[in-house]
N, CA, C and O of each residue as an XYZ file, in Angstrom:
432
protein
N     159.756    262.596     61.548
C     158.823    263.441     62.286
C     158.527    262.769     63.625
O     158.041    261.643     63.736
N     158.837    263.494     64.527
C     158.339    262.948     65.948
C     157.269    263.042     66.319
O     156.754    264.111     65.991
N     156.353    262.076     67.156
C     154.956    261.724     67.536
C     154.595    262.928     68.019
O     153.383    263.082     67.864
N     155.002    263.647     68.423
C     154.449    265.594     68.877
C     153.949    266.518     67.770
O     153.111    267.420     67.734
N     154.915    265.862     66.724
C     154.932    266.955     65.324
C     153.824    266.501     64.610
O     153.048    267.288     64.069
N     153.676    265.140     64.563
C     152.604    264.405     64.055
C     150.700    265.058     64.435
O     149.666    265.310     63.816
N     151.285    265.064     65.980
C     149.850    265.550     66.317
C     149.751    266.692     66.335
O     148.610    266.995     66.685
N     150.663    267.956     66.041
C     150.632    269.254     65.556
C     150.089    269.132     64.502
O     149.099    269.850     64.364
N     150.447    268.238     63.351
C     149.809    268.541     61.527
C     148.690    267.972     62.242
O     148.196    269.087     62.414
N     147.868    267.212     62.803
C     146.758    266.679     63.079
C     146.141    268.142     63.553
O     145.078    268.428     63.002
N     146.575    268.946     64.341
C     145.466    270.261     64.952
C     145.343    271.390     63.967
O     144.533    272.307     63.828
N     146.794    270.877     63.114
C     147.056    271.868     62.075
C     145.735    271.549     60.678
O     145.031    272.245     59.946
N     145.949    270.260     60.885
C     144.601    270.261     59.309
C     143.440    270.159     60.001
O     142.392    270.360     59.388
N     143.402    269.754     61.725
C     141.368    270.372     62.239
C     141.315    271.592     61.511
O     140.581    272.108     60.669
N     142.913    272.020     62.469
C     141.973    273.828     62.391
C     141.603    274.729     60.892
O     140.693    275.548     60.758
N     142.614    274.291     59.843
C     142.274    274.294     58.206
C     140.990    273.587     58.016
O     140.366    274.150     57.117
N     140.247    272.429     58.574
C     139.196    271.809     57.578
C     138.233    272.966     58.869
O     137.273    273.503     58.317
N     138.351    273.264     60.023
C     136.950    273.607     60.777
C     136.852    274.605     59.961
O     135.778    274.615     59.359
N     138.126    276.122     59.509
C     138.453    276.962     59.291
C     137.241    277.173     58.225
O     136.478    278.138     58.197
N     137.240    276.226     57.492
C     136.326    276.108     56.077
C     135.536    274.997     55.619
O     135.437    274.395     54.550
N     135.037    274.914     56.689
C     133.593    273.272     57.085
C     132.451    274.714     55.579
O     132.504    275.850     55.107
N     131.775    273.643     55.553
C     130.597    273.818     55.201
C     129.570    273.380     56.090
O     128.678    272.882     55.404
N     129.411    273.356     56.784
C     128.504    272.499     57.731
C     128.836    272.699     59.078
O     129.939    272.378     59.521
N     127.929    273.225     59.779
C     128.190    273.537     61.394
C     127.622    272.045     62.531
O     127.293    271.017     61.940
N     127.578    272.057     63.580
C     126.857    271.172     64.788
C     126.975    269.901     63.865
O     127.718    269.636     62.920
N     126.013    269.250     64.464
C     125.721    267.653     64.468
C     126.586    267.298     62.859
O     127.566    266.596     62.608
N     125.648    268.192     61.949
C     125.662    267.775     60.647
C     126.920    267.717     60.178
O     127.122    266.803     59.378
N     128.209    268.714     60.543
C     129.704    268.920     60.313
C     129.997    267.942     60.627
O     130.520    267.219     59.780
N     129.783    267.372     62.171
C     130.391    266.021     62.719
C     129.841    265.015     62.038
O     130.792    264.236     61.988
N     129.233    264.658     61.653
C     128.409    263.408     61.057
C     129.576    263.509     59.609
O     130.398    262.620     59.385
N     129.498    264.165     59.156
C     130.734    264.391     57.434
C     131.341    264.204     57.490
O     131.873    263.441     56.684
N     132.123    264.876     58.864
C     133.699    264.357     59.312
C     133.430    263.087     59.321
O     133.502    262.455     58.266
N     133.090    262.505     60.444
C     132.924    260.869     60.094
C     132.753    260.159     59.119
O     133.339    259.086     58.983
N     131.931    260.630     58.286
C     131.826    259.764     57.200
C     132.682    259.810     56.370
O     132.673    258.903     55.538
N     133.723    260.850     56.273
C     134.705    260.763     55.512
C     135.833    259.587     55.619
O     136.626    259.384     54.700
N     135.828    259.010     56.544
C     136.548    258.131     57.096
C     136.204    256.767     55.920
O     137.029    256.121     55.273
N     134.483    256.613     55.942
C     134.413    255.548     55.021
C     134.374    255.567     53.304
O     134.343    254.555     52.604
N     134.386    257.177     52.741
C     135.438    257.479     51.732
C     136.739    257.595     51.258
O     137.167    257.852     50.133
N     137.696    257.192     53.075
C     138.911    256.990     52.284
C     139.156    255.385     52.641
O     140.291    254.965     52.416
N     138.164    254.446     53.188
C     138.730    253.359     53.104
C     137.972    252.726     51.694
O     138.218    251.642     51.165
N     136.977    253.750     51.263
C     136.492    252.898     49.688
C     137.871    252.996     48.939
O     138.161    252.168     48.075
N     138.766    254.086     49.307
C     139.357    254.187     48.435
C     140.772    253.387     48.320
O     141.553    253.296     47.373
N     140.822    252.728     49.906
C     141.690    251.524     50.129
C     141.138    250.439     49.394
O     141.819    249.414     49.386
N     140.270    250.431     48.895
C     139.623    249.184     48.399
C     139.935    249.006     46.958
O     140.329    248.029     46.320
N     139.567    250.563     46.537
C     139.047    250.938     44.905
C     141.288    250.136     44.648
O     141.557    249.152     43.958
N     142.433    251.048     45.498
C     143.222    250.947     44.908
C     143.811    249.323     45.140
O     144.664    248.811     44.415
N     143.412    248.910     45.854
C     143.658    247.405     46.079
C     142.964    246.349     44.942
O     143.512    245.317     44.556
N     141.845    246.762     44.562
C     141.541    246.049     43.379
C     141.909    246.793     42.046
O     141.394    246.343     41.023
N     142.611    247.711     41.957
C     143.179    248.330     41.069
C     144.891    247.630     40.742
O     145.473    247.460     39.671
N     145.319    247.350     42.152
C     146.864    246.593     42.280
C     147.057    245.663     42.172
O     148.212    245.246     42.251
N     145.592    244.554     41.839
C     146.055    243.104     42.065
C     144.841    242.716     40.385
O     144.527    241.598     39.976
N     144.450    244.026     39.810
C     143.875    243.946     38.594
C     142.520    243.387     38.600
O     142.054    243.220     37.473
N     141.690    243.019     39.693
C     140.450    242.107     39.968
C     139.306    242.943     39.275
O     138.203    242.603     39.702
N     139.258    244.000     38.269
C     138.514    244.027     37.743
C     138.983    244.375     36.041
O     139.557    245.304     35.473
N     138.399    243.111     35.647
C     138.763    242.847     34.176
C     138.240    243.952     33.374
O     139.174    244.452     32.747
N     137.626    244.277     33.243
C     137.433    245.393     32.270
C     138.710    246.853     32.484
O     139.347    247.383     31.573
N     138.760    247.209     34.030
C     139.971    248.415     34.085
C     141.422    247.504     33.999
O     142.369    248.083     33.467
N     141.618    246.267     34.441
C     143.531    245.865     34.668
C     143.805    246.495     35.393
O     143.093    247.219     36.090
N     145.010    246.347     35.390
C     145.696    247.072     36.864
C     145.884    248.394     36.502
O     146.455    248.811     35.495
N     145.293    249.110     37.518
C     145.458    250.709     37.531
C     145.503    251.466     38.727
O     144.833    252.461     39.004
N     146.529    250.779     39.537
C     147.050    250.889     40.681
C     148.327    250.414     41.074
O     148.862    249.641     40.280
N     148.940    250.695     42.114
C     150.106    250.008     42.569
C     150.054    250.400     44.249
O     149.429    251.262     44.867
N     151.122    249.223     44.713
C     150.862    248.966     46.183
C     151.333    250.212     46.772
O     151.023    250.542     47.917
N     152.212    251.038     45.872
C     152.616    252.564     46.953
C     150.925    253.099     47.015
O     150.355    253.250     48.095
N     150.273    253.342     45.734
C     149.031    254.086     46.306
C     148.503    253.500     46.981
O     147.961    254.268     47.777
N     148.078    251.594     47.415
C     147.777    251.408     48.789
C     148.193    252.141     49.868
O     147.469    252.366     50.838
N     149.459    252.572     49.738
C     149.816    252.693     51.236
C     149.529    254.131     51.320
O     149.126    254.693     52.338
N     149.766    254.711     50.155
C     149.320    255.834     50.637
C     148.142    256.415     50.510
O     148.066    257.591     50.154
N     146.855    255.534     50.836
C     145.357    255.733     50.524
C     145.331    254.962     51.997
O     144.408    255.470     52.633
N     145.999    253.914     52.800
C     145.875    253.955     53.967
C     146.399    254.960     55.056
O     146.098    255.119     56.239
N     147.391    255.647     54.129
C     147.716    257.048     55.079
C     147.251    257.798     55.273
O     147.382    258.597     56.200
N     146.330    257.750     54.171
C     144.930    258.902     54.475
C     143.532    258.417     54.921
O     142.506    259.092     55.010
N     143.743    256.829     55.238
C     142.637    256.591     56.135
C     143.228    257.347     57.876
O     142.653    258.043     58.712
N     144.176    256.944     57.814
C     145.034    256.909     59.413
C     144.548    258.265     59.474
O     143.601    258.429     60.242
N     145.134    259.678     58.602
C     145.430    260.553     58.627
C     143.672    261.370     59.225
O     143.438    261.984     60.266
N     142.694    261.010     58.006
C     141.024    261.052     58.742
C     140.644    260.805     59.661
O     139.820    261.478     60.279
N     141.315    259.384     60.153
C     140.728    259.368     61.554
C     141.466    260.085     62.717
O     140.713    260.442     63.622
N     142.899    260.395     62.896
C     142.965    261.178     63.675
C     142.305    262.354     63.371
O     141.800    262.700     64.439
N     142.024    263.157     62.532
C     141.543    264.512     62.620
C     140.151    263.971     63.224
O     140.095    264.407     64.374
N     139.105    263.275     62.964
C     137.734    262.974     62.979
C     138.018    262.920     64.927
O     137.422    263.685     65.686
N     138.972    261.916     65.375
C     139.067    261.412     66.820
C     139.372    263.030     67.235
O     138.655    263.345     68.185
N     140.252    264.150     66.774
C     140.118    265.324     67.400
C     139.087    266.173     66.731
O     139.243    267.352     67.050
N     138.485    266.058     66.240
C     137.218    266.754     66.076
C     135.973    266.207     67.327
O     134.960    266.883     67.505
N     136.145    265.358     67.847
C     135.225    264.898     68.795
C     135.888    265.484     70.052
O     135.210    266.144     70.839
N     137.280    265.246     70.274
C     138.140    265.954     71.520
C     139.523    266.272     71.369
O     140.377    265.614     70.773
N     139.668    267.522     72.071
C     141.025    268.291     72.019
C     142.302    267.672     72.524
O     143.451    267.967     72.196
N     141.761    266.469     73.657
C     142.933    265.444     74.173
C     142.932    264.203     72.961
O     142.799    263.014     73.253
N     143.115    264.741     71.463
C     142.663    263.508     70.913
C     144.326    262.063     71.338
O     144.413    260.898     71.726
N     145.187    263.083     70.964
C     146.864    262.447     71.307
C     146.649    261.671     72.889
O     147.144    260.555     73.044
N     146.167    262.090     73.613
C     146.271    261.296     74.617
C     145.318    260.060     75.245
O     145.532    259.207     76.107
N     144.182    260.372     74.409
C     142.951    259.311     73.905
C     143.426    258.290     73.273
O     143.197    257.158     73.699
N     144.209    258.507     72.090
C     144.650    258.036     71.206
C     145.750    256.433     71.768
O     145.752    255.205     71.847
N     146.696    257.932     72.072
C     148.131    256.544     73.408
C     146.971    255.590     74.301
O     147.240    254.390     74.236
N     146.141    255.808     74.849
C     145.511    255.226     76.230
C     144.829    254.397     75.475
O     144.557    253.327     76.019
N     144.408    254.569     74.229
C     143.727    253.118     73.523
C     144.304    252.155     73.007
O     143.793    251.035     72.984
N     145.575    252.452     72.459
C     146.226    251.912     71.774
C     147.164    251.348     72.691
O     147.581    250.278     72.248
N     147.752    251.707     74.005
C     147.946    250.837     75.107
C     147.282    249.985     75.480
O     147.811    248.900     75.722
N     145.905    250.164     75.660
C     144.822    248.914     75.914
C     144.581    248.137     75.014
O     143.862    247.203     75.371
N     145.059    248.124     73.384
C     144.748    247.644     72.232
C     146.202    246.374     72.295
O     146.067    245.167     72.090
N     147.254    246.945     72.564
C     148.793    246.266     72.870
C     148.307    245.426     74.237
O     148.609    244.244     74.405
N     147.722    245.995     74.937
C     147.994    244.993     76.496
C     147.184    243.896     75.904
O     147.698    242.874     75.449
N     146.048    244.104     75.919
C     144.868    242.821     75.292
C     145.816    242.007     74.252
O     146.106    240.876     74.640
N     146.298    242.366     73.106
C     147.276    241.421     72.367
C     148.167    240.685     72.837
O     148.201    239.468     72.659
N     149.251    241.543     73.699
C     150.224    241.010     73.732
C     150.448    240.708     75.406
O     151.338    239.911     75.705
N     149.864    241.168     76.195
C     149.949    241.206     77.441
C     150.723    242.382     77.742
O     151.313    243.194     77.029
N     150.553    242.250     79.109
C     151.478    243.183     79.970
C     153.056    243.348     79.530
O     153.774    242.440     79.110
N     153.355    244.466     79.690
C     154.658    245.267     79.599
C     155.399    244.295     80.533
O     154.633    243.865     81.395
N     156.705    243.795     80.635
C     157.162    243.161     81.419
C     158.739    244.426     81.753
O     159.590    244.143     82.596
């Protein structure tokens, strides 16, 4: 999937979750957001599920559902970053350029 198509399913599941929000203004946006820190509990829940750290459940996880419980952190926050704005794709590149320059330096 190319980075275009990517941010198509991104306008594609705004416009499905606005389509059928329960919640209008402030209060919609505030949910959206917080959903973000329900799917990283759930990076957590399956990470101590994969490495068995809670003795009473054992392992009741594996590292694919890590990854794919961080795909649905990634996946929340772009929708949440275009729920705040319609340029979310180009918000997105311009941070994450400034996120690479600060690391690694300048593009040579």
């Amino acid at each position: 999937m190319a980075d275009g198509d990517v941010w198509e399913s991104i306008d594609d599941l705004w416009t499905w979750l606005d389509t059928h929000r329960t919640y209008d203004g402030r209060e919609g946006l505030l949910l959206r957001m917080l959903k973000l820190s329900e799917e990283v509990g759930e990076v957590a829940q399956a990470v101590i599920g994969a490495t068995g750290q809670n003795p009473r459940k054992g392992t009741t996880h594996t590292w694919d559902d890590v990854q794919a419980e961080l795909c649905d952190v990634v996946i929340t926050a772009m929708v949440a970053l275009r729920t705040l704005t319609p340029d979310a794709r180009e918000v997105f590149l311009t941070h994450l350029e400034g996120v690479r320059e600060r690391s690694l330096g300048p593009r040579l």
